[in-house]
Every structure is written in structure tokens, then in C-alpha cells.
C-alpha positions as CSV (number, residue, x, y, z in Angstrom):
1,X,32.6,15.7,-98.5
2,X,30.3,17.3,-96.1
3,X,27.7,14.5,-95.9
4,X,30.8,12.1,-95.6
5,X,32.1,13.6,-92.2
6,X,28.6,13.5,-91.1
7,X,28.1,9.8,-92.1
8,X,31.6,9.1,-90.3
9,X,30.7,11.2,-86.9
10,X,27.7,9.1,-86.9
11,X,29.8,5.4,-87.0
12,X,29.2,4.6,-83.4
13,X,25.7,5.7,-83.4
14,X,25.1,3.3,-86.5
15,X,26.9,0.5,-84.5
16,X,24.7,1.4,-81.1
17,X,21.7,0.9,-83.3
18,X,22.5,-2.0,-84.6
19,X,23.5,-3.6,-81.4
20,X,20.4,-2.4,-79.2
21,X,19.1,-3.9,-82.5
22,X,20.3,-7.5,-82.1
23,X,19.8,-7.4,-78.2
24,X,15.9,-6.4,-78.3
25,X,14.8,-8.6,-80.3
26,X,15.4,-11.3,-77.8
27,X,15.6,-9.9,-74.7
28,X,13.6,-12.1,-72.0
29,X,13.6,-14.8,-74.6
30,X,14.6,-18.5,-73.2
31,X,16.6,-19.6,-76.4
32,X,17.6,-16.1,-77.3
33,X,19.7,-16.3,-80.2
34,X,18.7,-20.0,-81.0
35,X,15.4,-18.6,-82.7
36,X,17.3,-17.6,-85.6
37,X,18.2,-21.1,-86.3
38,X,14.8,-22.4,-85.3
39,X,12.1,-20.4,-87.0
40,X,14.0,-21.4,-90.7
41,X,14.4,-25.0,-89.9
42,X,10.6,-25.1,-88.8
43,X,9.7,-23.2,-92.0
44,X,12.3,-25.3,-93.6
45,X,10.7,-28.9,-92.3
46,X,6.8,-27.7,-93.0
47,X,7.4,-26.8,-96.2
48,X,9.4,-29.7,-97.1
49,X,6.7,-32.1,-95.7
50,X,4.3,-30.0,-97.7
51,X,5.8,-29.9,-101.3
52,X,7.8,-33.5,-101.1
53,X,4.6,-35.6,-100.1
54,X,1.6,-33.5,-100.6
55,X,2.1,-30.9,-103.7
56,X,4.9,-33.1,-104.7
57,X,8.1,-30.2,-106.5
58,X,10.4,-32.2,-108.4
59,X,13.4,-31.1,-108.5
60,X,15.8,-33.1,-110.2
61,X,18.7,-34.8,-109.2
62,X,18.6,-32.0,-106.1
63,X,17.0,-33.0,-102.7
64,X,14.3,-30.4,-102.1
65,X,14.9,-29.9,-98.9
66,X,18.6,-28.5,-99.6
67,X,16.9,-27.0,-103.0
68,X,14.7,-24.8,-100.4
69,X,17.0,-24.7,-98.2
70,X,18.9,-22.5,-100.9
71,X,16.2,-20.4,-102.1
72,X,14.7,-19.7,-98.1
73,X,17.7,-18.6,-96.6
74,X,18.2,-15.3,-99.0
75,X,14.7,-15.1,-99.1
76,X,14.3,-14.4,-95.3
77,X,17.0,-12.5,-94.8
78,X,15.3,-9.9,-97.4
79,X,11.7,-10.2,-95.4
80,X,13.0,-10.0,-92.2
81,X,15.8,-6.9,-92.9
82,X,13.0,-4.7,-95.1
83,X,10.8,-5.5,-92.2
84,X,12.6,-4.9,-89.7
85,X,13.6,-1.5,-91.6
86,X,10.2,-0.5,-92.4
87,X,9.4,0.2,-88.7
88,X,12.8,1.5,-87.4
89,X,12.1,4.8,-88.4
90,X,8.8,4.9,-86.1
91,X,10.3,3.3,-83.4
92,X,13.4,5.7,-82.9
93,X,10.5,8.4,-83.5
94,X,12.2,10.3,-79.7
95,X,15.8,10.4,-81.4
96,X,14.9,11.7,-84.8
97,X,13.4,14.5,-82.5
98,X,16.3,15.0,-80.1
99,X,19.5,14.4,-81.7
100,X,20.9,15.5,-85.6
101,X,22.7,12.6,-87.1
102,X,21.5,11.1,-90.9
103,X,18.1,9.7,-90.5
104,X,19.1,6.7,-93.2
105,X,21.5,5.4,-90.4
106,X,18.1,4.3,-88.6
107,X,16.8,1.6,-91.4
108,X,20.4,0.9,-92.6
109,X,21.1,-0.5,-88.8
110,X,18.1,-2.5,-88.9
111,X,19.5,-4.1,-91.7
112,X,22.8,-4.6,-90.2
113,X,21.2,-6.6,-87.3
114,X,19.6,-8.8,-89.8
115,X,23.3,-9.5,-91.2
116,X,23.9,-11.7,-87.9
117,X,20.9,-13.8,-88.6
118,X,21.7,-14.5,-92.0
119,X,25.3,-15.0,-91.2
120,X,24.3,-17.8,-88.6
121,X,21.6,-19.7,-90.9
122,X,23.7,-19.7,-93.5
123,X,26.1,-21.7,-91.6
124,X,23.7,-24.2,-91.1
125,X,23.0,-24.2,-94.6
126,X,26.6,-24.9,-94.9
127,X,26.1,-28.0,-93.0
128,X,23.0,-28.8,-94.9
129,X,25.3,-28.8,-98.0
130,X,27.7,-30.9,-97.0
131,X,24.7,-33.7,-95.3
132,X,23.6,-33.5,-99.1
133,X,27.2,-33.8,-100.7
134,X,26.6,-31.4,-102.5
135,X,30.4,-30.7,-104.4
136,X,32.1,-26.9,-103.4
137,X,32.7,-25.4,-106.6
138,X,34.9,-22.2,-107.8
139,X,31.1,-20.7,-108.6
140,X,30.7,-20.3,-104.9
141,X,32.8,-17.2,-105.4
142,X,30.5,-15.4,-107.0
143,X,27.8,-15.2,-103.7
144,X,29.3,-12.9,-102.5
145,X,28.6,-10.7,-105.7
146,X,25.0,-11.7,-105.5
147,X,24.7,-10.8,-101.8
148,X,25.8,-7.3,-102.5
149,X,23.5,-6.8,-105.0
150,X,20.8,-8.2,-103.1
151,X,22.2,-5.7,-100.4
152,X,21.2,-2.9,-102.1
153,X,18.2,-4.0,-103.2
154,X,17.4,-4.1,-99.9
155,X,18.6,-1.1,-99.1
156,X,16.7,0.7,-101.3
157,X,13.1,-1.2,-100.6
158,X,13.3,0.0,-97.4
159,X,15.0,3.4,-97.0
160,X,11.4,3.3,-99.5
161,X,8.8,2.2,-97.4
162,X,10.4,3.3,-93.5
163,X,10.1,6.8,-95.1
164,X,7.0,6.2,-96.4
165,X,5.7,4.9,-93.3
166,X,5.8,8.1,-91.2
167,X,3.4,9.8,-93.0
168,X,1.1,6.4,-93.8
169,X,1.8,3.7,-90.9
170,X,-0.5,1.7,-93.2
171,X,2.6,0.5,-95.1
172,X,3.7,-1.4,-92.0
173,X,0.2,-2.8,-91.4
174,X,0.6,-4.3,-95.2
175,X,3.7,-5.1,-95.0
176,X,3.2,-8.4,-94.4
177,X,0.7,-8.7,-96.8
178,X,3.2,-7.9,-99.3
179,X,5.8,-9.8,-98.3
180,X,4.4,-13.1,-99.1
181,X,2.6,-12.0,-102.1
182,X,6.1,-11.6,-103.2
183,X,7.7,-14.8,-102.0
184,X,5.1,-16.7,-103.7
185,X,6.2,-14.6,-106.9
186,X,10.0,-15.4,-106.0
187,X,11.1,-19.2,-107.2
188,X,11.9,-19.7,-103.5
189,X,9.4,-22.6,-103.3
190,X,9.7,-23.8,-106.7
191,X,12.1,-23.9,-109.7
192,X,11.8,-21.5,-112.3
193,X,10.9,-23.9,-114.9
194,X,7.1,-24.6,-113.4
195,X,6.1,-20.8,-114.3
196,X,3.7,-21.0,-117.7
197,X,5.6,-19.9,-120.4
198,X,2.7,-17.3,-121.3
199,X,3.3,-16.1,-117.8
200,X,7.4,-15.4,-118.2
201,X,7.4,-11.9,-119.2
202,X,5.2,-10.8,-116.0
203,X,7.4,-13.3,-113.8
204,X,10.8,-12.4,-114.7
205,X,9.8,-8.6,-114.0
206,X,10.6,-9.4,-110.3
207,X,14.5,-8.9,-109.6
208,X,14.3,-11.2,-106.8
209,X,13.9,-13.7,-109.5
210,X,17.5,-13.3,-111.1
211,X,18.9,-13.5,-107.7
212,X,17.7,-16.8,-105.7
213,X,18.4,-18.3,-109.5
214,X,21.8,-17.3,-108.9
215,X,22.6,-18.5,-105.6
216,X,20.9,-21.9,-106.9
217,X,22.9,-22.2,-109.3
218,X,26.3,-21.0,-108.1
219,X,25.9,-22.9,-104.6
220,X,23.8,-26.4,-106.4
221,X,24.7,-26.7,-109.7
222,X,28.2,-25.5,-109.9
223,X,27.6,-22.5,-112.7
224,X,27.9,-18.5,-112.9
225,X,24.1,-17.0,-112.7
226,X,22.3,-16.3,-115.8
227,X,24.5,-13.2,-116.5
228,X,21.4,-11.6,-118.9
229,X,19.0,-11.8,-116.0
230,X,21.0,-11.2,-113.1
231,X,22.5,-7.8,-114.8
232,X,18.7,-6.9,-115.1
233,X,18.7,-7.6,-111.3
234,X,21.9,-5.4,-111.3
235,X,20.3,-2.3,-112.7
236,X,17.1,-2.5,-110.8
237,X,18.9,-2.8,-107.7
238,X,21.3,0.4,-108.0
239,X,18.1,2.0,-109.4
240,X,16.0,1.1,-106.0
241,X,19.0,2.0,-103.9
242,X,19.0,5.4,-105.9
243,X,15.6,6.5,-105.7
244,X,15.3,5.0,-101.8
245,X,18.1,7.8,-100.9
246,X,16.9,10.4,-103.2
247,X,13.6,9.7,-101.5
248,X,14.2,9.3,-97.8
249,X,16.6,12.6,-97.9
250,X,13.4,14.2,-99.1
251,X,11.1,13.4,-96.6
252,X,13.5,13.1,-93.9
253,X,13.0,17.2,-93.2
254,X,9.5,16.3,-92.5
255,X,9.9,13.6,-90.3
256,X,10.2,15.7,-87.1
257,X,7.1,17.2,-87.4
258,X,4.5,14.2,-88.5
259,X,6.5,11.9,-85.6
């Protein structure tokens, strides 16, 4: 009860963080808020000229492009939040010092700018669909399932590594690094189907996995996910979440003093 009065005492705090948030990041910045829309349709256009002509992906009787399309805009809202996330922590390094609030609210409004950027892609995506003619099905109601559980997974990656990343700022140096190790382990580029079978059991270890299979097939192909593998994503999600909290309240006391 305690830590819930604190949490809501805190509210405007969280919402002045996530504000200051979405205003920094492009500040002095001709197109502003158009880069959010930009920098995925670049990525968006490369890559389809890349893997439609060059290392030619089939993918059916799915366009590529809106078979990316599907898979990258999930994909960069989870790189761009736990990035963003990862070096909150540092970067409010004066407030942790100054003022007593919970320390998670720092990485958790990271995350919540992020939200804005993947609201706003995914309404061109919306448009993308309906270029492609691609039908609106009653599976579309479960994304918003598979966003909360992609939520948390989130969540708990970074409370992870921004806690982490006080005592070692190497884990922001790497982060990167890591990243797109991990996309390229994610079936963001690619379909599923193109992993070696003797390869599987490694490759479905990643709970990312379960989860741009979902949207892909809730969003293109008109079906629930893959209910055995997305409940895997499920448990490893709460479990991240979990330990991230359990984690960052740990190291939090700390914080003030290595900062």
C-alpha cells in the first residue's frame, strides 16, 4: 500500500519525464516529429530493395514490403524504448541525487515517450495495410494482447540493463551491439520458415520470436498467434518484468553513491 501512494505522488513527475522525454529528442530539429515517420520508411525502403531484388525473401502471397513492414514496426519500438531506457537512468543522474521519488519511474518514462512513436508509425502501417488490401479481420483484436506482453518484456529488459548501467556504462556502449545481434535472431527480416530445422530449438529460445509471429499473423494472415509459443513468450515476459523490478529496487539504494 505504501509503495502504491508513492507510485501515485510520483504521477506528475512520471508524466514530466515522459514529456521533457518526447520534447528533447527533437528539439532544434527541422522536421521534428516527422523523423519518427522517416527513419522507418527509410529503413523500411532499404531493406525492401535489399531482400526483394538482391537476397530475394519470398514470402508468399504477402508483399514483402507490408510483410516487413509488420515485423519492423514492433521491432523498433522494442530497440528504441530499451534504448532509450538504458540511458535514462544516467542521464537524470542530478535528480536521483536531489529528489526521493521511485527510481523505476526514470526508465518506465523513457518508455512511455517511445509509446508516441510507435503510436504514429503504426498509423502509417495502417495505411500501408490498406495500399496492400490486406482484409481487417476479428484477429486484429488480439494486438493489443500481444502489445502488452511485449510491454513488459520491455519493461523488464530495461529496468535490467539502466540499473546495470550505473555501475558498468559499458552496457550502453554495447548496447547497440546487442540490439542487432538480436534483430537478426528475431524473424523481423525473414519468415520463420527459412531457420534450419536443426537450428529451431536455439531459435525459438528468443521470446521475441513468438511475438512478431503473432502480430504477422493476427494483422496478415487473419489467425490467433501460435498459442504454444506465444504463452512461452507469456512466461518469459512476466518473468523479465519480475526479476527487472526485483533487481532495479536492489541496486537502486546504490545509485546515489556510484552517480
Amino acid at each position: 500500500m505504501i509503495l502504491v501512494k508513492s507510485y501515485w505522488k510520483s504521477k506528475d513527475l512520471f508524466v514530466q519525464l515522459t514529456l521533457r522525454e518526447i520534447k528533447s529528442k527533437y528539439k532544434q530539429s527541422i522536421l521534428g516529429y516527422a523523423w519518427v515517420i522517416l527513419v522507418p520508411l527509410f529503413n523500411l525502403l532499404v531493406l525492401t530493395v535489399v531482400f526483394s531484388f538482391f537476397v530475394r525473401i519470398r514470402t508468399g502471397a504477402i508483399p514483402y514490403t507490408i510483410f516487413l513492414f509488420v515485423g519492423l514496426v514492433p521491432w523498433t519500438f522494442t530497440s528504441n524504448a530499451i534504448s532509450a531506457a538504458t540511458s535514462s537512468v544516467v542521464s537524470n543522474s542530478t535528480l536521483i541525487t536531489k529528489v526521493f521519488f521511485p527510481r523505476e519511474i526514470i526508465p518506465l518514462s523513457a518508455i512511455a515517450a517511445k509509446l508516441l512513436d510507435f503510436f504514429l508509425i503504426s498509423l502509417i502501417l495502417i495505411l500501408f495495410i490498406v495500399f496492400y488490401r490486406i482484409p481487417f479481420h476479428l484477429s486484429l483484436l488480439f494486438v493489443p494482447l500481444i502489445f502488452i506482453i511485449q510491454l513488459c518484456l520491455v519493461c523488464g529488459i530495461s529496468l535490467i540493463l539502466s540499473s546495470v548501467n550505473i555501475f558498468f556504462r559499458d552496457v550502453e556502449n554495447i548496447l547497440g551491439v546487442f540490439l542487432m545481434f538480436w534483430m537478426y535472431l528475431t524473424p523481423v527480416l525473414y519468415p520463420p520458415q527459412l531457420v534450419p530445422v536443426k537450428y529451431l530449438t536455439i531459435y525459438n529460445l528468443n521470446p521475441m520470436t513468438p511475438l512478431i509471429n503473432a502480430y504477422r499473423n493476427v494483422i496478415l494472415y487473419g489467425i490467433g498467434p501460435n498459442w504454444s509459443s506465444f504463452l512461452y513468450s507469456v512466461i518469459c515476459s512476466i518473468i523479465a518484468l519480475t526479476l527487472g523490478y526485483i533487481i532495479f529496487r536492489k541496486l537502486e539504494k546504490s545509485f546515489a553513491d556510484v552517480i
